[in-house]
VOTORMAR-855124 format. One line per field, with one value per residue: residue number from 0; y, z, x of N, C-alpha, C, O in turn; residue in three letters. Coordinates in steps of 0.02 Angstrom, whole numbers, plus 50000, padded with zeros to 5 digits. Example, Ala and Ser with C-alpha at 12.3 -4.5 7.8 and 13.67 -1.06 7.14 Angstrom:
seq	(0 | 1)
n.v	(49716 | 49888)
n.w	(50390 | 50354)
n.u	(50660 | 50642)
ca.v	(49775 | 49947)
ca.w	(50390 | 50357)
ca.u	(50615 | 50684)
c.v	(49835 | 50002)
c.w	(50390 | 50394)
c.u	(50660 | 50645)
o.v	(49834 | 50057)
o.w	(50423 | 50402)
o.u	(50712 | 50670)
type	(ALA | SER)
// end
This chain:
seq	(0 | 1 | 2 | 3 | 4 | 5 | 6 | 7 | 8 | 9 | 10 | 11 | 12 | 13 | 14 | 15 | 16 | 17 | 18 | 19 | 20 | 21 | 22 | 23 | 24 | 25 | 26 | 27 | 28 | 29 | 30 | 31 | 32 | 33 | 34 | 35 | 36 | 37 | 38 | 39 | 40 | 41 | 42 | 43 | 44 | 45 | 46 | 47 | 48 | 49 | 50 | 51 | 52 | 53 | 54 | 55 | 56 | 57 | 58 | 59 | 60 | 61 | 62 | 63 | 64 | 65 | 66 | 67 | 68 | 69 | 70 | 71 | 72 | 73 | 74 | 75 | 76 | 77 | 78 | 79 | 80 | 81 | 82 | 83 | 84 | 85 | 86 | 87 | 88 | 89 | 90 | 91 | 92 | 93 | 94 | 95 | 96 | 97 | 98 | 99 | 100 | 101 | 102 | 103 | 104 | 105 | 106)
n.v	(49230 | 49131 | 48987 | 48836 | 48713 | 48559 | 48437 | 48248 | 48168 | 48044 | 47937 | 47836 | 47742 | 47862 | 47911 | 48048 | 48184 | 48290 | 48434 | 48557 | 48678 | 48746 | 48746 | 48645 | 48472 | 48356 | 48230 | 48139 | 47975 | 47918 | 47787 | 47820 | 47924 | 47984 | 48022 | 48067 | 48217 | 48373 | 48513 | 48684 | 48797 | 48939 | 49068 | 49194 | 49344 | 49423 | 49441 | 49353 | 49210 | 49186 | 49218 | 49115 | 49016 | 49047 | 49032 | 48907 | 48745 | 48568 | 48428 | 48337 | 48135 | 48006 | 47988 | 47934 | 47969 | 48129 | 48272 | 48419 | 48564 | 48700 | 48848 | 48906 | 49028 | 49162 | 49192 | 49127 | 49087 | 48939 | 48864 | 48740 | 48642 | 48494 | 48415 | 48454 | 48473 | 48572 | 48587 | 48706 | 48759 | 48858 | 48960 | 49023 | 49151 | 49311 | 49420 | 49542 | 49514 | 49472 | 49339 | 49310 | 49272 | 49165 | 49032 | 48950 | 48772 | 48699 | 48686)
n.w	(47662 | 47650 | 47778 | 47822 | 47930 | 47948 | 48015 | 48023 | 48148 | 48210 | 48236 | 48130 | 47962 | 47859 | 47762 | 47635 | 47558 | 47460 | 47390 | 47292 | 47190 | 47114 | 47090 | 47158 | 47211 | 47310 | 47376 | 47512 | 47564 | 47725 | 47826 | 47942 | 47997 | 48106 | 48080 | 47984 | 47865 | 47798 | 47733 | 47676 | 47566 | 47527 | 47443 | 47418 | 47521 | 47541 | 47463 | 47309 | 47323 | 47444 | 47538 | 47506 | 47555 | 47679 | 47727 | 47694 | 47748 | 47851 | 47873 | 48003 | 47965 | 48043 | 48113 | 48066 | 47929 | 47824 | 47774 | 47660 | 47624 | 47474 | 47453 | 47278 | 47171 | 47116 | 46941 | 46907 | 46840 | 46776 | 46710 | 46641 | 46569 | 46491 | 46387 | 46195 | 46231 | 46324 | 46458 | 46493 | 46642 | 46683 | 46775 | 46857 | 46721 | 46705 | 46652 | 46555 | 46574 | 46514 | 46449 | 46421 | 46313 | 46248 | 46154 | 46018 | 45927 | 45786 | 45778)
n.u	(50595 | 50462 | 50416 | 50301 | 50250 | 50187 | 50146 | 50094 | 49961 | 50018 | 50147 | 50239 | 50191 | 50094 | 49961 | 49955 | 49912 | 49920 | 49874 | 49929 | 49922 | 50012 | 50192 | 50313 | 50357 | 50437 | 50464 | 50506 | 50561 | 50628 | 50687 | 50717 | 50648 | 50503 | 50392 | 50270 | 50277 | 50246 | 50330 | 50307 | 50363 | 50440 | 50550 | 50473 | 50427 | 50315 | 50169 | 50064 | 50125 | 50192 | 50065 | 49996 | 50061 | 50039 | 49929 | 49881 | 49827 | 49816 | 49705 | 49670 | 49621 | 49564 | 49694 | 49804 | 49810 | 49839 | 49801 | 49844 | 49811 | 49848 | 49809 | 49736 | 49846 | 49786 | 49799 | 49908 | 50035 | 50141 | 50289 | 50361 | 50489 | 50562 | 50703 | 50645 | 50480 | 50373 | 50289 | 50137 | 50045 | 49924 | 49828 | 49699 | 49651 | 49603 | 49465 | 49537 | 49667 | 49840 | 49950 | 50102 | 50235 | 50216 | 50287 | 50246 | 50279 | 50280 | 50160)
ca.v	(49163 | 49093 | 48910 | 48809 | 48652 | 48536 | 48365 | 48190 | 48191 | 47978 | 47898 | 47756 | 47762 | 47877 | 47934 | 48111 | 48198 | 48364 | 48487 | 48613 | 48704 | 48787 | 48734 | 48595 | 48442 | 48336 | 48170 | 48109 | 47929 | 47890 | 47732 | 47836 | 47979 | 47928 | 48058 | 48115 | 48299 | 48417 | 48575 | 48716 | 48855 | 48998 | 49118 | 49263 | 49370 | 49451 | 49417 | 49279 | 49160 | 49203 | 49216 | 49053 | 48961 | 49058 | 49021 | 48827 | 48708 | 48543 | 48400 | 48249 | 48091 | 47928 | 47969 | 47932 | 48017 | 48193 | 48316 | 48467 | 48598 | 48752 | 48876 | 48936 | 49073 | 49192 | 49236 | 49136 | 49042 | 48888 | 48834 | 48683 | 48605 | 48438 | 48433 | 48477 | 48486 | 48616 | 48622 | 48755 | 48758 | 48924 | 48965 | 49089 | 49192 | 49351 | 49448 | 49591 | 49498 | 49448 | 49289 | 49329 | 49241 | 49109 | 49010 | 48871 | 48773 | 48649 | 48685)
ca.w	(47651 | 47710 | 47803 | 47871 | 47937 | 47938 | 48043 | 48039 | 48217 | 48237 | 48233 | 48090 | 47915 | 47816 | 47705 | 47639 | 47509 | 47459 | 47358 | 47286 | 47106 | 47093 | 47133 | 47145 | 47239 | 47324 | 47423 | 47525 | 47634 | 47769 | 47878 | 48029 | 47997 | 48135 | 48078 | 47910 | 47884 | 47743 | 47719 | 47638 | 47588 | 47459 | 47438 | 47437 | 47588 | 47526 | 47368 | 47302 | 47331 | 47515 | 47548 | 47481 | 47594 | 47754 | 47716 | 47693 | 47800 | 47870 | 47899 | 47994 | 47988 | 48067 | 48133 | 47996 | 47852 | 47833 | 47704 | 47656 | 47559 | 47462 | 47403 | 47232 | 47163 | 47081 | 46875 | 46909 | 46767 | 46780 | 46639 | 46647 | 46515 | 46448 | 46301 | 46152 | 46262 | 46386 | 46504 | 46515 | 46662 | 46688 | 46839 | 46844 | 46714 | 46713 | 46590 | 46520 | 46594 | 46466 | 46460 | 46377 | 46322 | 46209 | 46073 | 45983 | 45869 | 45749 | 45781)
ca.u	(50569 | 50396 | 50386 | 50250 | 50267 | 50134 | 50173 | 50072 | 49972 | 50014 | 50198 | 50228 | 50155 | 50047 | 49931 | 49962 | 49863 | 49952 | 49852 | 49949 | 49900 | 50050 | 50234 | 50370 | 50359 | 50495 | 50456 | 50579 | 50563 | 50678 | 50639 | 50731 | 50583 | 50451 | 50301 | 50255 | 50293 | 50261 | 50374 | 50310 | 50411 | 50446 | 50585 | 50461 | 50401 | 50271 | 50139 | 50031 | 50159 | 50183 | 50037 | 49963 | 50092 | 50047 | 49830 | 49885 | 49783 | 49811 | 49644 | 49679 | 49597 | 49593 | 49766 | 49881 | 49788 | 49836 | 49776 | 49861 | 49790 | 49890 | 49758 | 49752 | 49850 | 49742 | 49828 | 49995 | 50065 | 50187 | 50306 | 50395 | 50510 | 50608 | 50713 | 50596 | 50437 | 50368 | 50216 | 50129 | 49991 | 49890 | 49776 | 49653 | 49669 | 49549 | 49434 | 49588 | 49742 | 49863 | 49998 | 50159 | 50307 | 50185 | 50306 | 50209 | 50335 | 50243 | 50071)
c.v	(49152 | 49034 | 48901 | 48739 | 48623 | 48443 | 48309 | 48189 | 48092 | 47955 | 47839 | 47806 | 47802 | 47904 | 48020 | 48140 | 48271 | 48396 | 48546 | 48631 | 48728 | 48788 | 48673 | 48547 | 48401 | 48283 | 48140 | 48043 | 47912 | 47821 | 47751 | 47901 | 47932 | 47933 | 48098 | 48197 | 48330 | 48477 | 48630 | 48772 | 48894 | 49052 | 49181 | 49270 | 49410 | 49432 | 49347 | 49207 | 49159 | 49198 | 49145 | 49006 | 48987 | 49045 | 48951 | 48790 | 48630 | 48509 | 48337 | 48198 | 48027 | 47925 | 47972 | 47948 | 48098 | 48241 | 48397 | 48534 | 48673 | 48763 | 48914 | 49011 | 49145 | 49225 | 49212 | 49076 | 48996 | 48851 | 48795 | 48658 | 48537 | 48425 | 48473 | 48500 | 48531 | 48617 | 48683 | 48756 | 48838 | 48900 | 49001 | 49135 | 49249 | 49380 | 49522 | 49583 | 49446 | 49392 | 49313 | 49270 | 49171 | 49096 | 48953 | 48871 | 48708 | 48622 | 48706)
c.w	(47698 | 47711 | 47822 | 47871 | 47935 | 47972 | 48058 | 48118 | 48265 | 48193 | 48169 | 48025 | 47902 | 47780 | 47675 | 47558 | 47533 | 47390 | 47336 | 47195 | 47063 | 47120 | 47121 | 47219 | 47267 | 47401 | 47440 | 47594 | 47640 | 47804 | 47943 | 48041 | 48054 | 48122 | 48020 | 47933 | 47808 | 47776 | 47663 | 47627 | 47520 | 47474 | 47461 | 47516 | 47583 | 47452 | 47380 | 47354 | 47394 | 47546 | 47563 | 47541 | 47675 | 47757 | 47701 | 47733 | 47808 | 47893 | 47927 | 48005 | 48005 | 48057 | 48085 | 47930 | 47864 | 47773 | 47699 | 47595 | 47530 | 47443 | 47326 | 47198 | 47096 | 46999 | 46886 | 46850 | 46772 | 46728 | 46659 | 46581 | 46508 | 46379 | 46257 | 46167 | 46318 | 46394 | 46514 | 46569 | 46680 | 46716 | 46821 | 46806 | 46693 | 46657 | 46602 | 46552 | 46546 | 46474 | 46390 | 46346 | 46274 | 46142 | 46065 | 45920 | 45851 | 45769 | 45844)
c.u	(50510 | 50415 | 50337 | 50278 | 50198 | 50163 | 50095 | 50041 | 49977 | 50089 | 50174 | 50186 | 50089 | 50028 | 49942 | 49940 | 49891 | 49910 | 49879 | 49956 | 49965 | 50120 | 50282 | 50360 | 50399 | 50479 | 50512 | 50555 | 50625 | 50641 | 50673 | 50687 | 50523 | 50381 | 50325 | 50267 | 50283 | 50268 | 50339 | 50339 | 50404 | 50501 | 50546 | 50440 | 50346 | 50253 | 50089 | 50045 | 50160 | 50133 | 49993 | 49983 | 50076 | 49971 | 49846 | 49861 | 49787 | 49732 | 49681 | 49633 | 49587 | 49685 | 49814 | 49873 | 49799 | 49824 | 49810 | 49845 | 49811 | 49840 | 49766 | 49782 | 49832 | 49808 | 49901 | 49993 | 50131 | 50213 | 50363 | 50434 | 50575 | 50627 | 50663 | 50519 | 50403 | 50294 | 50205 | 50041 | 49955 | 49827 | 49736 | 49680 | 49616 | 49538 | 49493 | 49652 | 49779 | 49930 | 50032 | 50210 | 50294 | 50222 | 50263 | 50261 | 50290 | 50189 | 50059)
o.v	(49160 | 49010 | 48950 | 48712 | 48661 | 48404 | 48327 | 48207 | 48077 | 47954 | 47811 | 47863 | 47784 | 47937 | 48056 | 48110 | 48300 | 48370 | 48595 | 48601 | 48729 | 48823 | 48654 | 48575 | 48397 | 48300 | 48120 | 48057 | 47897 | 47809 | 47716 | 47929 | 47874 | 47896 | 48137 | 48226 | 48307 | 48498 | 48615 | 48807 | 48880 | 49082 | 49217 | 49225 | 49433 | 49415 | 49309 | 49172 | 49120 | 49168 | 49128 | 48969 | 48955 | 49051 | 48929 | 48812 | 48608 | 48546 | 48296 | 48207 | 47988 | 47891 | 48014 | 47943 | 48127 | 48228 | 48434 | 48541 | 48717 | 48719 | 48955 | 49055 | 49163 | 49269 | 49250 | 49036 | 49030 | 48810 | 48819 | 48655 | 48549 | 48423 | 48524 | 48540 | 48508 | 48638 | 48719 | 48754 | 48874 | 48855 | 49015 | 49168 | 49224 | 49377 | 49552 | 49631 | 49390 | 49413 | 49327 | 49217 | 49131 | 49125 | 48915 | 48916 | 48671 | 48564 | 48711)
o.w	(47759 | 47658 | 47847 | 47830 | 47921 | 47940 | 48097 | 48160 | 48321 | 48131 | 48160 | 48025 | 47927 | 47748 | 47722 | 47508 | 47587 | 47336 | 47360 | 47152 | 47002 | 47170 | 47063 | 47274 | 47213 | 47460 | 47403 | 47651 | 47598 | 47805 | 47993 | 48096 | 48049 | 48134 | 48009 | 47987 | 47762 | 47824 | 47603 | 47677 | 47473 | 47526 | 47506 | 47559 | 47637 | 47404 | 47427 | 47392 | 47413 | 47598 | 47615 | 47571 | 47724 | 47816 | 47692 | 47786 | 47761 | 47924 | 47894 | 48055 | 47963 | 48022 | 48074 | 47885 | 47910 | 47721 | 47745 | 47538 | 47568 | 47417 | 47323 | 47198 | 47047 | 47007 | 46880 | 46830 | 46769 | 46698 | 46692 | 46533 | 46525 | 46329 | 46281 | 46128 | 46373 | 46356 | 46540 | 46539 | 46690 | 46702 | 46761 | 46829 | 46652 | 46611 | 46656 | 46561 | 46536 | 46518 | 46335 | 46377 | 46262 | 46089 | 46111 | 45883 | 45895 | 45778 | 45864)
o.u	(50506 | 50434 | 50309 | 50316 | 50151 | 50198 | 50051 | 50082 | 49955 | 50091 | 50120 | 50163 | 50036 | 50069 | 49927 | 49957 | 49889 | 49926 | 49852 | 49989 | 49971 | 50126 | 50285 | 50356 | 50429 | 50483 | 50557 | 50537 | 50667 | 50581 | 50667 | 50693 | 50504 | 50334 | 50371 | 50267 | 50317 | 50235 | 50345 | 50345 | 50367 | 50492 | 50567 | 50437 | 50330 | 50289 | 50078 | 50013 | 50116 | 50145 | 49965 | 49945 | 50095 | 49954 | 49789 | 49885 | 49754 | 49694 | 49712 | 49598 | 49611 | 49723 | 49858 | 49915 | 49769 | 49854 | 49793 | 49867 | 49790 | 49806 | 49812 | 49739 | 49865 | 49849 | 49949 | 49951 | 50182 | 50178 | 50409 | 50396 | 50632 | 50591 | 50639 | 50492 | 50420 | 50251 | 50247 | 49988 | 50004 | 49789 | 49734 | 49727 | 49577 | 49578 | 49489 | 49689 | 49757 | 49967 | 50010 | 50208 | 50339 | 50209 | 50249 | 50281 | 50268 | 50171 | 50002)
type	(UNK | UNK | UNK | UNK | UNK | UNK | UNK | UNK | UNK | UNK | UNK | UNK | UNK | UNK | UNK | UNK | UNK | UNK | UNK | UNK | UNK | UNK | UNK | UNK | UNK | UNK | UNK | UNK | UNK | UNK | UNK | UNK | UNK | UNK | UNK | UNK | UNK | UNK | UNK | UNK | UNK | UNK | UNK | UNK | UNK | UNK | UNK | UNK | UNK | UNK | UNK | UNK | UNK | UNK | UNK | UNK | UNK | UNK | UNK | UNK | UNK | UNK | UNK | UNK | UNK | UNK | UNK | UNK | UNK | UNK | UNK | UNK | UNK | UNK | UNK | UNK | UNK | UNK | UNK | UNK | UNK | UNK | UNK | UNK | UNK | UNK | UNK | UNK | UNK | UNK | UNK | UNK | UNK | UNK | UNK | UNK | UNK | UNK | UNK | UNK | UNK | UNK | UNK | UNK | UNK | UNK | UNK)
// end
């Protein structure tokens, strides 16, 4: 497993602007939390994915704004679904690299 942490650098509310292309998100307020914090993590240890989360970068400004930015992972593909419906988002994908697994049901 990779972590990074990434912590707020001012007590009390704020702003947080998470950038990430590729992934699952999960906001959680407490009111006994005293400083923003994003968690990033991944099962793998090596790869894209791993990678991405260990090149992640932190900006802060005016104190209680913090910016967090995941970099893109080059040819990864993200499929999401609800009942009858499924997302499909796709990143970079390159001149002779092929996406598999494509059903289209009524159109």
């Amino acid at each position: 497993m990779v972590e990074q942490v990434f912590n707020a650098e001012s007590a009390g509310p704020a702003v947080v602007n998470l950038t990430l292309p590729l992934g699952r998100i999960t906001v959680v307020s407490d009111p006994k939390v005293e400083r923003a914090r994003v968690v990033l993590q991944t099962e793998d240890t090596t790869g894209p994915g791993a990678d991405a989360v260990r090149r992640a970068t932190i900006r802060h400004r005016f104190g209680r704004r913090m910016s967090v930015q995941v970099p893109e992972i080059p040819g990864a593909v993200m499929m999401s679904g609800t009942g009858n419906r499924v997302t499909q988002t796709v990143s970079t994908v390159g001149v002779g690299q092929v996406v598999t697994g494509l059903t289209f049901v009524n159109g």
